[in-house]
Structure formats: structure tokens, C-alpha cells
C-alpha positions as CSV (number, residue, x, y, z in Angstrom):
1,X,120.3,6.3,-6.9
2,X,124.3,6.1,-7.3
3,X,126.0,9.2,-6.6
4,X,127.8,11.4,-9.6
5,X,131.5,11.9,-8.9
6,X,132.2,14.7,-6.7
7,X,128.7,16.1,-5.8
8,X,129.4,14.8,-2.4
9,X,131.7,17.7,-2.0
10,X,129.4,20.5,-3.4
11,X,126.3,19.2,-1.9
12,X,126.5,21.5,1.2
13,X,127.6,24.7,0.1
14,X,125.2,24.2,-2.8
15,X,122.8,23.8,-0.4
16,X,123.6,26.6,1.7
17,X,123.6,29.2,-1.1
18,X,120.1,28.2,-2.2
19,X,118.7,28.7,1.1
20,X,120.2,31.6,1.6
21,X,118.8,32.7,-1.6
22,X,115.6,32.0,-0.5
23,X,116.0,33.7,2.6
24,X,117.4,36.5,1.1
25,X,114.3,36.8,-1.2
26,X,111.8,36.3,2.0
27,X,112.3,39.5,3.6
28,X,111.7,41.4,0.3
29,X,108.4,41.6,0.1
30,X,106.8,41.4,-3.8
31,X,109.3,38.3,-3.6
32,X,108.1,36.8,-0.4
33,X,104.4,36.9,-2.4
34,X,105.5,35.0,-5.2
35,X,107.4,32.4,-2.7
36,X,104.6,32.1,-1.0
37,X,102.5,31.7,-4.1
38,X,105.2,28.3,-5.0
39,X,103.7,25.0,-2.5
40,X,106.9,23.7,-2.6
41,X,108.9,26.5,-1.1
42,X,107.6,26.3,2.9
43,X,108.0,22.8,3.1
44,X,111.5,22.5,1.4
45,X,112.8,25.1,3.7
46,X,111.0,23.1,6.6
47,X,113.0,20.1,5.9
48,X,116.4,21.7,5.4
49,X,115.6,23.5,8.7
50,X,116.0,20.4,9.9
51,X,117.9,18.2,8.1
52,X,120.2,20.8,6.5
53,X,123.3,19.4,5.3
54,X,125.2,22.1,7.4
55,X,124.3,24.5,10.6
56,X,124.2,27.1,8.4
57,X,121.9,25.8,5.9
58,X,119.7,25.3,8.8
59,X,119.9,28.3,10.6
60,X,119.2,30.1,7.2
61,X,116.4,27.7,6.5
62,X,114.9,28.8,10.0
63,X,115.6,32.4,8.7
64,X,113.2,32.4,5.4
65,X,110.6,30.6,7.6
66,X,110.6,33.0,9.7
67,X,110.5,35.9,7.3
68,X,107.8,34.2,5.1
69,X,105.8,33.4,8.5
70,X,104.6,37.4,8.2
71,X,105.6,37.4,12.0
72,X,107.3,41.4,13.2
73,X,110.2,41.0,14.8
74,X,110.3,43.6,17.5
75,X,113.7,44.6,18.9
76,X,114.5,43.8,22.6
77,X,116.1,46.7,24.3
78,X,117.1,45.4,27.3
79,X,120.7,43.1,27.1
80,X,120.8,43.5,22.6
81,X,123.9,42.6,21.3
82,X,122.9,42.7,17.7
83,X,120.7,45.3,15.3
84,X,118.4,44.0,12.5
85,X,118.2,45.7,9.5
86,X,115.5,45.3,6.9
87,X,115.6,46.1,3.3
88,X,111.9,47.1,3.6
């Protein structure tokens, strides 16, 4: 498929600002439901875990997994340099 004139330069951060959409959406729960409910949405967000145009988009991608995986993240005391908040 040829390429359209400069969407090789937006290609990243377009990228990047969907998946932080996503993940943005994952830890608000009625919208984590309705992602959940979409069979496209896990394994998109698998592949640009991993083949994310950018760190970024692939840290973020790991993100919304992890927030649509229904796992608790429980703090660690000991040697915490950051603090999680939740909208929830």
C-alpha cells in the first residue's frame, strides 16, 4: 500500500494519543465494560504493546492492558518512589 504524503510524520504521535485514549478510558470503569465488550480492543493494544511505533505508545499500551486485565494494583510500601491515583 503506497504511503500518503506526510503520514509518516504523524504516524507516532497519532498513535500514541490513541492509546493513551484507550488507556485513559480503561481505568474508568462503565468504559472499561464497553472496551471490553469491543474484540478488537485487547488485541490492538497487545500488538502496539509490542510493536508500538514509540516507547511511549508501548508503555501506554501495557498500561490499558493492565487496567482492562481487572488485576488490583496494590501499593508497595517499602522503597515507593511514586503514588497512583485512580479516578475510581
Amino acid at each position: 500500500m503506497a504511503s500518503c504524503p506526510g503520514f509518516d510524520d504523524i504516524k507516532t504521535p497519532v498513535q500514541r494519543n490513541f492509546v493513551e485514549a484507550l488507556a485513559q478510558l480503561a481505568v474508568y470503569a462503565p468504559a472499561r465494560r464497553e472496551l471490553l465488550q469491543e474484540s478488537t480492543v485487547v488485541p490492538a493494544l497487545e500488538v502496539a504493546s509490542k510493536e508500538g511505533l514509540s516507547a511511549e505508545a508501548r508503555e501506554l499500551a501495557a498500561a490499558a492492558l493492565l487496567a482492562l486485565s481487572g488485576k488490583k494494583l496494590v501499593p508497595v510500601k517499602e522503597g515507593q518512589k511514586h503514588v497512583m491515583l485512580s479516578c475510581e
